[in-house]
N, CA, C and O of each residue as an XYZ file, in Angstrom:
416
protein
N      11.237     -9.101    -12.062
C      11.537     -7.837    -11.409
C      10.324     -6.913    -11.301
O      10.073     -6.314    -10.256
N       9.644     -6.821    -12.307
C       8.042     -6.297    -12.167
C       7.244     -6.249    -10.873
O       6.707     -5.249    -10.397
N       7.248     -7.757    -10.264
C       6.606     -8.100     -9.058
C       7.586     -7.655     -8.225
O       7.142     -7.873     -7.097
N       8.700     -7.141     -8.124
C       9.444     -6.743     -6.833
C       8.974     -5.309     -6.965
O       8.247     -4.967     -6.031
N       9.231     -4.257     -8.008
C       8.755     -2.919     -8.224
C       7.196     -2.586     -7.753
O       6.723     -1.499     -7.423
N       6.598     -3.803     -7.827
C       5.036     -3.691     -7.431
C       5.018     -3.512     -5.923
O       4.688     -2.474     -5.349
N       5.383     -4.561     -5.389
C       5.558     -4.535     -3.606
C       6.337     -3.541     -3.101
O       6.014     -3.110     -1.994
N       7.315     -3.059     -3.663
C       8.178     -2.007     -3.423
C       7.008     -0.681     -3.338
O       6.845     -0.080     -2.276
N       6.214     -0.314     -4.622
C       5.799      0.509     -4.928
C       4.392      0.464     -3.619
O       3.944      1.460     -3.051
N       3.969     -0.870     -3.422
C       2.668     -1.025     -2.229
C       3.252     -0.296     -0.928
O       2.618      0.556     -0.306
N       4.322     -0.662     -0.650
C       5.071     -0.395      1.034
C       5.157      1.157      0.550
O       4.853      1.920      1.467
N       5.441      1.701     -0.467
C       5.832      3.204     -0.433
C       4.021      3.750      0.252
O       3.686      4.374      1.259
N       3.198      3.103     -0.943
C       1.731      3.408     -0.569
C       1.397      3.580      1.040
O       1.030      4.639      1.549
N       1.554      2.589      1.598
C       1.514      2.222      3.457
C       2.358      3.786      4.098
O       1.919      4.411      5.064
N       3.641      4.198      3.296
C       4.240      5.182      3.668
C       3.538      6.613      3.509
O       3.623      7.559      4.293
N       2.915      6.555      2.458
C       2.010      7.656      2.163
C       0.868      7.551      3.128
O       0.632      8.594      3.738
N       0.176      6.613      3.374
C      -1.131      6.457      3.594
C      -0.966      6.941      5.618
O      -1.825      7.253      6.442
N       0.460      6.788      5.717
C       0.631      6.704      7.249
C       1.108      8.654      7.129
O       0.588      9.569      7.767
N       1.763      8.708      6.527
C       2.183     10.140      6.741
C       1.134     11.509      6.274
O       1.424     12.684      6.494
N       0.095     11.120      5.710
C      -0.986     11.751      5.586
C      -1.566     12.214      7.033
O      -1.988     13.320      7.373
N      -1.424     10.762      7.922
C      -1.686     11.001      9.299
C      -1.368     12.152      9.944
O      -2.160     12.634     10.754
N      -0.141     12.751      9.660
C       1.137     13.563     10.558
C       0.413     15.055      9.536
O       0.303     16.060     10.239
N       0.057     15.205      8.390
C       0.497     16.162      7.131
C      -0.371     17.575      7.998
O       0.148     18.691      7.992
N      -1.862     17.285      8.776
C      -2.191     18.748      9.389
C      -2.384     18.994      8.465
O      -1.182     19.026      8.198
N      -2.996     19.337      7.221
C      -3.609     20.015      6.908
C      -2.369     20.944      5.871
O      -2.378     22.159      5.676
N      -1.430     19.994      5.361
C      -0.377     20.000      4.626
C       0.199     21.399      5.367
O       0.623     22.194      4.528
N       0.308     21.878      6.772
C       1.359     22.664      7.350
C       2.482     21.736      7.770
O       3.441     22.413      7.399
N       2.792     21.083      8.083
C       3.762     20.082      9.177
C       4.528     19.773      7.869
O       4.450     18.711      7.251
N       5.297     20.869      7.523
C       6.348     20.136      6.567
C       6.863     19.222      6.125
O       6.710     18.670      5.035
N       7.741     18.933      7.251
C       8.446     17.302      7.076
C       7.334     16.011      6.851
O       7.388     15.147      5.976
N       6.623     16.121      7.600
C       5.299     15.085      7.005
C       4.600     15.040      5.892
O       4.008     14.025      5.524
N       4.612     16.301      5.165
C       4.164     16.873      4.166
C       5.056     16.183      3.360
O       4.661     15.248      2.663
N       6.829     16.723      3.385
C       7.592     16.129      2.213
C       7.626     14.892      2.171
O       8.052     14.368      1.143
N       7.327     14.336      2.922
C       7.359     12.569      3.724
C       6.598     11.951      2.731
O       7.140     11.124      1.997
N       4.731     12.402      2.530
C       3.681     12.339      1.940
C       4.013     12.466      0.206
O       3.771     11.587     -0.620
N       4.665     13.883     -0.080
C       4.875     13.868     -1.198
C       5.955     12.693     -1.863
O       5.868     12.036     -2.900
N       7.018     12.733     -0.777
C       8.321     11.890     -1.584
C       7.244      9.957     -1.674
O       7.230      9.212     -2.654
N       6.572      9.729     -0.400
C       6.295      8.582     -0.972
C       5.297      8.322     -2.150
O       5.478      7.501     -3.048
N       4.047      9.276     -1.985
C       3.568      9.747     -3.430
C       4.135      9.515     -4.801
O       3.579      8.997     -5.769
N       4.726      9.751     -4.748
C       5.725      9.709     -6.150
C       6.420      8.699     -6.516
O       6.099      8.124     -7.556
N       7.515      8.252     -5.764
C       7.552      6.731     -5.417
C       6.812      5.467     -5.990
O       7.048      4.663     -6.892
N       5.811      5.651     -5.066
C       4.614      4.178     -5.221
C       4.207      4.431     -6.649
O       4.263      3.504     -7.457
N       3.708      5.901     -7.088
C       2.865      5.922     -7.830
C       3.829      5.494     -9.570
O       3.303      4.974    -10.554
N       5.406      5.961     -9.425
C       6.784      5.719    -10.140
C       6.575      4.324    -10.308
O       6.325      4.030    -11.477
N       6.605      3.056     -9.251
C       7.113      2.039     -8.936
C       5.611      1.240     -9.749
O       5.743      0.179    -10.361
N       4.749      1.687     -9.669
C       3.405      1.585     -9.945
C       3.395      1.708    -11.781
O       2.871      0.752    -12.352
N       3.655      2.236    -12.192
C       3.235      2.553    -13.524
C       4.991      1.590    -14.295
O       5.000      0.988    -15.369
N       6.005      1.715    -13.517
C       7.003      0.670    -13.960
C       6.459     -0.862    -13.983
O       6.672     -1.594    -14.949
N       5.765     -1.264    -12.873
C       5.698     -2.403    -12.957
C       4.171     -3.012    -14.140
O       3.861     -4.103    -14.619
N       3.659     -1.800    -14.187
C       2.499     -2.116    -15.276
C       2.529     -1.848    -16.078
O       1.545     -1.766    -16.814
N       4.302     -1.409    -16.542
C       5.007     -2.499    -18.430
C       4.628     -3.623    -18.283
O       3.745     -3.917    -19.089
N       5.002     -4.691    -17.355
C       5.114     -5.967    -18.225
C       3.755     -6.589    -17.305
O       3.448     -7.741    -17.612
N       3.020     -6.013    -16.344
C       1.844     -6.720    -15.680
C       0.930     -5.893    -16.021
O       0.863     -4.664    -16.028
N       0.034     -6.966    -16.385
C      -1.505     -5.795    -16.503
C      -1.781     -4.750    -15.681
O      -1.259     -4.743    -14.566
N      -2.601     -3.742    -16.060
C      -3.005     -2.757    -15.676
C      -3.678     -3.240    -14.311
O      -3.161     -3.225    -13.195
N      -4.944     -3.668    -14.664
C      -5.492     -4.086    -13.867
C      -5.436     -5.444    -12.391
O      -6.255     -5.610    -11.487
N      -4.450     -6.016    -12.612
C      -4.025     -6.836    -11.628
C      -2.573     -5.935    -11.031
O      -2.336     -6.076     -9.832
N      -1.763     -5.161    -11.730
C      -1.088     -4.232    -10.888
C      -1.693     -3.299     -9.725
O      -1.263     -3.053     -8.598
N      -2.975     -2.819    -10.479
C      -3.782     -1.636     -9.714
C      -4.121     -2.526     -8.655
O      -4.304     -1.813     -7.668
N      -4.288     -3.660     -8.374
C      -5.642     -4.618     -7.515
C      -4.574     -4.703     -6.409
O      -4.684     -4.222     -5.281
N      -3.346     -5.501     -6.985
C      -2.132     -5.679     -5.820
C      -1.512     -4.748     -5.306
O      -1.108     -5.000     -4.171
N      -1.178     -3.363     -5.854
C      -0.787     -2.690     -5.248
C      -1.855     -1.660     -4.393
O      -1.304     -0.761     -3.757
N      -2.778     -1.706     -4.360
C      -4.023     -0.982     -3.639
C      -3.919     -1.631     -2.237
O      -3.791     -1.166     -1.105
N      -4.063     -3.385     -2.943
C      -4.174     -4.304     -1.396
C      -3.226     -3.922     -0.417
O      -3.541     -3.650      0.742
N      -1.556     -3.883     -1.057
C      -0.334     -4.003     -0.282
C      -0.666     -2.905      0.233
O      -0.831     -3.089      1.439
N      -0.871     -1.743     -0.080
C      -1.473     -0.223      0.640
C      -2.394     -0.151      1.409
O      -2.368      0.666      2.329
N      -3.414     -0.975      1.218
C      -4.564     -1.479      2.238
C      -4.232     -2.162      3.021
O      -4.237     -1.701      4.162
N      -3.829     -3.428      2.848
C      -3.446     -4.453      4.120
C      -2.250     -3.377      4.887
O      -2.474     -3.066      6.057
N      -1.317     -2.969      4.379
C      -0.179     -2.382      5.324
C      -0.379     -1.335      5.892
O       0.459     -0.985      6.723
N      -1.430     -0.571      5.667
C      -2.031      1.047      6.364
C      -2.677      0.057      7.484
O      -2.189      0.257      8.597
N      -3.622     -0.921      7.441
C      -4.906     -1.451      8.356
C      -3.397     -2.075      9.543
O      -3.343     -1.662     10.702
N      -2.565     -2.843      9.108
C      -1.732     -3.068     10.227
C      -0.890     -1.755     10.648
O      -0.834     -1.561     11.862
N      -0.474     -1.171     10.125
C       0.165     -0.264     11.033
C      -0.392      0.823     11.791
O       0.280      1.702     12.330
N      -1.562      0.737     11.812
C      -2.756      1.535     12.398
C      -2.964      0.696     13.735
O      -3.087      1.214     14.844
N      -2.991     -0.959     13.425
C      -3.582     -1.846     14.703
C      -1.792     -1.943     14.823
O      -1.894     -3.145     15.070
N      -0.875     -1.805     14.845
C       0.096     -2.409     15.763
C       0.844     -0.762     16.270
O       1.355     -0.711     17.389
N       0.848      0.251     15.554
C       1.358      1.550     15.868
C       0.084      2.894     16.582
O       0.128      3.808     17.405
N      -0.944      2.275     15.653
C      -1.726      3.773     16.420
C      -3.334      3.118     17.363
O      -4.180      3.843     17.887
N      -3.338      1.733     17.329
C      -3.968      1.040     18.722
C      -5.730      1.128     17.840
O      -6.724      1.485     18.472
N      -5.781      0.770     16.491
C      -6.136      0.911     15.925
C      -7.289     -0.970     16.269
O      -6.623     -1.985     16.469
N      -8.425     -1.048     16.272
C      -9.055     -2.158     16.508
C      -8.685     -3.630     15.876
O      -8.383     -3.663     14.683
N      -8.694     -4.462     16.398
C      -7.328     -5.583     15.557
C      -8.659     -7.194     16.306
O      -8.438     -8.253     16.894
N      -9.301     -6.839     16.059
C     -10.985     -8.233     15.938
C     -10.577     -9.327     14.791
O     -10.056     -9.188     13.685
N     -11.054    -10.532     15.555
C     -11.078    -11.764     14.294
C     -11.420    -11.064     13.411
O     -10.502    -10.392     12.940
N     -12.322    -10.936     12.996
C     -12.936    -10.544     11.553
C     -12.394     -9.496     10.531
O     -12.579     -9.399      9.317
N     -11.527     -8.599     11.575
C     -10.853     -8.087     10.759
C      -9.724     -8.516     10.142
O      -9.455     -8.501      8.941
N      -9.059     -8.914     11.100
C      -7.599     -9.985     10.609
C      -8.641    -10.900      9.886
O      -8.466    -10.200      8.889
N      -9.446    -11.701      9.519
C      -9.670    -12.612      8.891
C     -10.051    -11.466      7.597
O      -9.300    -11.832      6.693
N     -10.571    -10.686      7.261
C     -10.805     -9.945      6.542
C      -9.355     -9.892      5.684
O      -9.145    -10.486      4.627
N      -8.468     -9.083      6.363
C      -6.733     -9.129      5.642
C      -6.620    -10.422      5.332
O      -6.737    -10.596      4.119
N      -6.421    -11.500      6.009
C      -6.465    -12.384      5.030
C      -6.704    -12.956      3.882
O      -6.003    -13.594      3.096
N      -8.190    -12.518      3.911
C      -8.857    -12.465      2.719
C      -8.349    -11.651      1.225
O      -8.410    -12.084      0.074
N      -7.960    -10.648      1.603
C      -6.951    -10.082      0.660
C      -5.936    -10.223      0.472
O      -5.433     -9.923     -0.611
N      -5.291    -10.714      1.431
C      -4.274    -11.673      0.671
C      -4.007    -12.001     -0.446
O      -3.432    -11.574     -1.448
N      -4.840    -13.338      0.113
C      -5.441    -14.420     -0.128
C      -5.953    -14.114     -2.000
O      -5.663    -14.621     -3.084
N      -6.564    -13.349     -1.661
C      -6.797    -11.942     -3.362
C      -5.645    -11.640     -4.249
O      -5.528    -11.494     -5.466
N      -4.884    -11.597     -3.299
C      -3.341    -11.286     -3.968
C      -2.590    -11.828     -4.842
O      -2.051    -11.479     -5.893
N      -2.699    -13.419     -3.756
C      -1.911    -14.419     -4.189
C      -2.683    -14.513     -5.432
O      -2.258    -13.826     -6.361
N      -3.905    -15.341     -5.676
C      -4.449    -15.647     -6.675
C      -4.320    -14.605     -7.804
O      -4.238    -15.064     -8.943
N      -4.295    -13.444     -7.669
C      -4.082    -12.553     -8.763
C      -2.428    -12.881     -9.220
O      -2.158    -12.653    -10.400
N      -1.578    -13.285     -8.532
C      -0.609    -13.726     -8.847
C      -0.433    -14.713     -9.709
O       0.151    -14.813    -10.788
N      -1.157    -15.548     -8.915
C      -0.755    -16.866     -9.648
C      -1.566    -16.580    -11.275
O      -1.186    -17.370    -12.140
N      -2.142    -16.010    -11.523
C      -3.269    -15.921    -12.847
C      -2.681    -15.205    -13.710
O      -3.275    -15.243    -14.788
N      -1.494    -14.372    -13.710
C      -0.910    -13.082    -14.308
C       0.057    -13.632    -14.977
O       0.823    -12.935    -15.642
């Protein structure tokens, strides 16, 4: 259950990282509470799941899931540059992921 609270807690991250977009300069309220509620969330879901997983391979995977999922929803929602190298790049972290998985 650890590893579900982790990914849970990454997608909240992607939620934060996107509604920062909208926040203005923390006037735009609703984007603002958007920002805060996922804030709290990830960062909740984050420190639950690093009871029973290391510190440090929690921090690594849930950064990525926040990284890889901000970089796509930027290239599929805000037309954001989407080049081999970059998709091969996400892969690559993945790819980071998995193996931190499998090692934990």
């Amino acid at each position: 259950m650890p590893w579900v609270w982790l990914i849970v807690g990454g997608l909240f991250e992607v939620g934060f990282t996107t509604s920062l977009r909208f926040v203005d300069g923390f006037r735009n309220v609703p984007w603002t509470l958007a920002f805060l509620a996922s804030v709290a969330v990830s960062m909740g879901l984050l420190e639950v799941a690093s009871r029973s997983i290391p510190m440090g391979t929690a921090y690594a995977v849930w950064g990525s899931i926040g990284a890889v999922g901000t970089v796509l929803v930027g290239i599929l929602w805000f037309q954001e540059p989407s080049s081999t190298i970059r998709i091969l790049l996400i892969l690559g972290i993945v790819a980071a992921i998995a193996a931190l998985k499998l090692t934990a």
